[in-house]
Backbone bond lengths (Angstrom), bond angles and torsions (degrees), N, CA, C in turn:
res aa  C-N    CA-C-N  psi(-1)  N-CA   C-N-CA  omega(-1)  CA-C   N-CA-C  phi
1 X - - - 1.451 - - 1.528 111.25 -
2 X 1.585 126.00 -58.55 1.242 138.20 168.97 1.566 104.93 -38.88
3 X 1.397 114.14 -22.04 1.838 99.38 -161.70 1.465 79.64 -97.59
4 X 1.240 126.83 -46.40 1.540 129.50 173.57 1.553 123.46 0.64
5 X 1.611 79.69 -83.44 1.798 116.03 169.74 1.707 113.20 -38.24
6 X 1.465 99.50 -61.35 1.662 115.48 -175.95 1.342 104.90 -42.22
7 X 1.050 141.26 -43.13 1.794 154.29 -159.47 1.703 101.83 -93.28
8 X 0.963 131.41 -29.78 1.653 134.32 -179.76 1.245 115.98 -50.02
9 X 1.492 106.06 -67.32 1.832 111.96 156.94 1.616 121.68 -39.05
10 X 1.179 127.97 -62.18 1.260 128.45 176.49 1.516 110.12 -62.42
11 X 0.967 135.04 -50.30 1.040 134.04 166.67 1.435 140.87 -50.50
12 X 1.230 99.73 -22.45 1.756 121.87 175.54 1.158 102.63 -99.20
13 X 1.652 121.92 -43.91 1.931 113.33 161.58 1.296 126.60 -40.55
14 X 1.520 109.99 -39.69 1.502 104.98 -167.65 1.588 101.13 -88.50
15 X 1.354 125.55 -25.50 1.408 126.05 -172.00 1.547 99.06 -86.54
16 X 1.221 140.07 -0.46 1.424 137.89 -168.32 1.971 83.68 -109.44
17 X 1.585 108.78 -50.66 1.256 81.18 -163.94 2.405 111.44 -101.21
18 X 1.450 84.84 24.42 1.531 85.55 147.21 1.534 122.34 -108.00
19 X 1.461 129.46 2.74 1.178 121.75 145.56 1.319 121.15 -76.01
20 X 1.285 122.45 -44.70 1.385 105.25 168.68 1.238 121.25 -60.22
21 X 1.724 151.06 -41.82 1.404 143.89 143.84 1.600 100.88 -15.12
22 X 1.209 131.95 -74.11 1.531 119.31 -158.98 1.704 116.76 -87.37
23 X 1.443 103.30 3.78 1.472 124.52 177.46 1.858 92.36 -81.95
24 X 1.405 105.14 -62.98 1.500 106.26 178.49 1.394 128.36 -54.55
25 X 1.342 116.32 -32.43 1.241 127.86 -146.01 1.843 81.75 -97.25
26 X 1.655 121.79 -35.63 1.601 116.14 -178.82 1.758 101.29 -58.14
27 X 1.505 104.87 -53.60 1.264 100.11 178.22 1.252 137.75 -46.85
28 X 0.922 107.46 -51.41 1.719 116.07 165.17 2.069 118.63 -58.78
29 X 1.110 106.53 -11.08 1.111 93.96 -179.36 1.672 115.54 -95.30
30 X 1.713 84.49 7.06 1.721 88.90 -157.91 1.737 92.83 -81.97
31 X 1.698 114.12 178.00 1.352 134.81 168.93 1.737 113.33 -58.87
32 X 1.735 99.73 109.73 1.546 98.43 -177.71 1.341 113.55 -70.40
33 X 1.259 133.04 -10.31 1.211 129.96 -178.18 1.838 117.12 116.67
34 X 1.420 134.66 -170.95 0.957 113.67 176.38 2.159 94.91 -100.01
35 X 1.648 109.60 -159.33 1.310 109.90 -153.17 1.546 106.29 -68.16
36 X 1.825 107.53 -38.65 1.617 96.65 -175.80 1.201 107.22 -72.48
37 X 1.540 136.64 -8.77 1.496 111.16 178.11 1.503 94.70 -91.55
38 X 1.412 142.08 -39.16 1.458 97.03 179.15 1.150 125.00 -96.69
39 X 1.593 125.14 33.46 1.559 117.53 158.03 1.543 91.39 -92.21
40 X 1.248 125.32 -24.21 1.792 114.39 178.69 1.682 96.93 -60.82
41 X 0.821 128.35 -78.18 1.345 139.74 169.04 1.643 122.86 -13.05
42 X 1.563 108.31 -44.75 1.374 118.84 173.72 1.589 93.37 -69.30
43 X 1.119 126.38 -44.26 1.549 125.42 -162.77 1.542 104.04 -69.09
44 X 1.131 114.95 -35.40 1.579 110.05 -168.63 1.724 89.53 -100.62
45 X 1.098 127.86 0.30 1.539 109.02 159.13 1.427 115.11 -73.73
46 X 1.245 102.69 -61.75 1.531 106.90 176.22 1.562 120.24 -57.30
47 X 0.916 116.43 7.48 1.381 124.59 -178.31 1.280 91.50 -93.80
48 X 1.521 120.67 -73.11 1.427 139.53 -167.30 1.284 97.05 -47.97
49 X 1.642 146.52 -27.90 1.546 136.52 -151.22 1.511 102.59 -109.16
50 X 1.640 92.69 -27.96 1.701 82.25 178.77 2.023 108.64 -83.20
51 X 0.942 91.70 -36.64 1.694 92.78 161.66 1.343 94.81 -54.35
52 X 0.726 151.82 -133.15 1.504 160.61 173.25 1.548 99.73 36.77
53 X 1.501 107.30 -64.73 1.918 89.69 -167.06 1.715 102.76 -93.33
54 X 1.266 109.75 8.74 1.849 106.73 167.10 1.320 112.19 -81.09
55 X 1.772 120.70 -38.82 1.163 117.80 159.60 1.576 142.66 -54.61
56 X 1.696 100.82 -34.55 1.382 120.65 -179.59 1.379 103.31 -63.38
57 X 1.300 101.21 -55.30 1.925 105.80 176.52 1.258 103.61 -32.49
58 X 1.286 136.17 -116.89 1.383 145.39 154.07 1.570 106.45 12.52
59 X 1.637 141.57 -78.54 1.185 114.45 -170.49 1.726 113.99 -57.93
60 X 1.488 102.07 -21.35 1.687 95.59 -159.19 1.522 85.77 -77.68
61 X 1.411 152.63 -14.79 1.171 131.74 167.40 1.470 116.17 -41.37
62 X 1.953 75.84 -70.21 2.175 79.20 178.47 1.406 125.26 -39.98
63 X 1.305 98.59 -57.17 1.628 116.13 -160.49 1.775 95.00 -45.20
64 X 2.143 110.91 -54.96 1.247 98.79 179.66 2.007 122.02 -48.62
65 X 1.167 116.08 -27.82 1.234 114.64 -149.12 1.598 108.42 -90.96
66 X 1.726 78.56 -14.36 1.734 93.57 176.38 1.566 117.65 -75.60
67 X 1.241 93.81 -40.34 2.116 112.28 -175.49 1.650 84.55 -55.09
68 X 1.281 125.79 -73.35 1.320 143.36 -160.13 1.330 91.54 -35.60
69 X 1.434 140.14 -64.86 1.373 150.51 -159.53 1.473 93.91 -65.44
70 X 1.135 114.35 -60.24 1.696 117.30 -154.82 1.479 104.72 -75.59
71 X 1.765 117.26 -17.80 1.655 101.12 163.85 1.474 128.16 -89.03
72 X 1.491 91.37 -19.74 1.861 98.26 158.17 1.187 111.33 -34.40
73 X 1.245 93.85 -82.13 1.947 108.76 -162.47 1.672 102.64 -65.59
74 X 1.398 126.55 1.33 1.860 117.30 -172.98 1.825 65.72 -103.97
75 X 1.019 143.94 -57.73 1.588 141.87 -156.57 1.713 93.25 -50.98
76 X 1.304 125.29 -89.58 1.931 115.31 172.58 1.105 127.86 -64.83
77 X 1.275 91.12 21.25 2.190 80.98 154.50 1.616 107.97 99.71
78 X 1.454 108.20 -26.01 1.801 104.11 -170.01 1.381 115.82 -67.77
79 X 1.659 101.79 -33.57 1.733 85.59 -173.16 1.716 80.95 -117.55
80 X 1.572 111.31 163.90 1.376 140.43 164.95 1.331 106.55 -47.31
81 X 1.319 132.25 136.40 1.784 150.27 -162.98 1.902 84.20 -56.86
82 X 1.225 104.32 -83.81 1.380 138.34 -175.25 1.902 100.10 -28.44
83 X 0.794 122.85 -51.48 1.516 113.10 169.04 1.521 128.38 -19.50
84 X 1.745 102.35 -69.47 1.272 118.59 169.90 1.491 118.89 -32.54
85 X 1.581 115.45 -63.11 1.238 126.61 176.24 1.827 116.45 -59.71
86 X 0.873 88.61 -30.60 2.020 105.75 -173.64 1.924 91.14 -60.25
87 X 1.419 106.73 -62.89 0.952 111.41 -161.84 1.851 110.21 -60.49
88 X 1.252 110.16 -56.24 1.346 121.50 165.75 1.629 136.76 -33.45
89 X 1.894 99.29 -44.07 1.078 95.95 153.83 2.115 131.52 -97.01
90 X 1.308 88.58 -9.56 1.877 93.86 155.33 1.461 115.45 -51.21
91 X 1.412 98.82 -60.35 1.490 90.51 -171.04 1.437 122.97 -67.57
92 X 1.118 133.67 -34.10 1.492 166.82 -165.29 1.475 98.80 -67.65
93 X 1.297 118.42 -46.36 1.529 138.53 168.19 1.665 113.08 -64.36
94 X 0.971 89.59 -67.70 2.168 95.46 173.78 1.055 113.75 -86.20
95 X 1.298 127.92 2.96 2.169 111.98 144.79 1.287 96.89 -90.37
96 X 1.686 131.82 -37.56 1.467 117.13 -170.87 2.144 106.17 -59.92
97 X 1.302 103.96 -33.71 1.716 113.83 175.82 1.285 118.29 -66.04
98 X 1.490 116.03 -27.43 1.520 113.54 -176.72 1.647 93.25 -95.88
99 X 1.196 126.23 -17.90 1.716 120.03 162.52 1.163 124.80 -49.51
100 X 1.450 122.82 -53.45 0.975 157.33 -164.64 1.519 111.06 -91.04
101 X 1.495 120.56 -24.70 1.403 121.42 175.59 1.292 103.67 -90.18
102 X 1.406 130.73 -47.61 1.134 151.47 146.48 1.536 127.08 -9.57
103 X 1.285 115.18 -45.81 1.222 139.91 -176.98 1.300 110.41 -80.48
104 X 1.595 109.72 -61.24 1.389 142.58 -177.53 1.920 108.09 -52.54
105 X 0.734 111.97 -70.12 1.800 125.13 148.60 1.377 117.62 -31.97
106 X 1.133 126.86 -54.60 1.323 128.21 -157.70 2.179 100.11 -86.11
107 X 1.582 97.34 -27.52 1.256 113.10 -163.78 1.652 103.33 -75.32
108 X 1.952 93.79 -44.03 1.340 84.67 168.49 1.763 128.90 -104.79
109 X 0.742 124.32 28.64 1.664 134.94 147.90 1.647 96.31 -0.56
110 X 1.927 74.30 -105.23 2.083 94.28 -163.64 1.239 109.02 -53.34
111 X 1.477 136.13 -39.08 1.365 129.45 167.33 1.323 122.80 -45.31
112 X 1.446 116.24 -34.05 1.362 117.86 173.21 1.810 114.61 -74.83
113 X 1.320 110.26 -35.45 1.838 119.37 167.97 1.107 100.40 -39.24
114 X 1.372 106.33 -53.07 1.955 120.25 -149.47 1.454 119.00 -63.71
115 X 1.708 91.83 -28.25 1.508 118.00 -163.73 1.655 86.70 -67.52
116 X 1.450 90.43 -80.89 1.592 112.10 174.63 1.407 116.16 -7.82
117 X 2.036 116.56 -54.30 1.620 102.61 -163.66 2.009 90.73 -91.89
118 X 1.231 119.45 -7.60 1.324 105.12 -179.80 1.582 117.41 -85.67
119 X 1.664 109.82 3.71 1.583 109.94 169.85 1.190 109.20 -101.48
């Protein structure tokens, strides 16, 4: 039963993130729109990316200053070895998701306009 359980998580990760693969992949195949919606679209991408790496700057400070802290204390004993790494790959994971959400959003914009004047 215990080994049961262990497999649920992994198993619901990979099936959560092969719907999103064929969730993305519908989107993208859809109608980008005509030219002013996707040069509007290029404009509010690049908008969205430079937000994107002005923010990253700034968290990846913390985030570095945080690892630094959390291998101190896994180095004398206070916090658990495994922390350090926990944390490293958390974060590493949810900037790679806000990349990728980021992208995903921005990609579908004008496709979503397009949708809009074809209903």
């Amino acid at each position: 039963m215990d080994s049961m359980l262990f497999w649920i998580a992994p198993a619901g990760s990979i099936i959560a993130l092969l719907f999103a693969y064929i969730f993305y992949k519908m989107v993208m195949k859809a109608d980008k729109g005509n030219e002013t919606m996707v040069e509007i679209a290029q404009a509010v991408r690049e908008g969205a990316f430079a937000y994107l790496k002005q923010q990253y700057k700034v968290v990846s400070l913390v985030f570095v200053i945080l690892v630094i802290l959390l291998s101190i204390l896994a180095y004398y004993g206070i916090q658990n070895p495994f922390v350090p790494f926990a944390f490293l790959t958390g974060g590493f994971f949810s900037g790679l998701c806000g990349f990728l959400g980021m992208n995903t959003a921005t990609n579908a914009s004008s496709r979503t306009a397009q949708g809009a004047r074809e209903s």
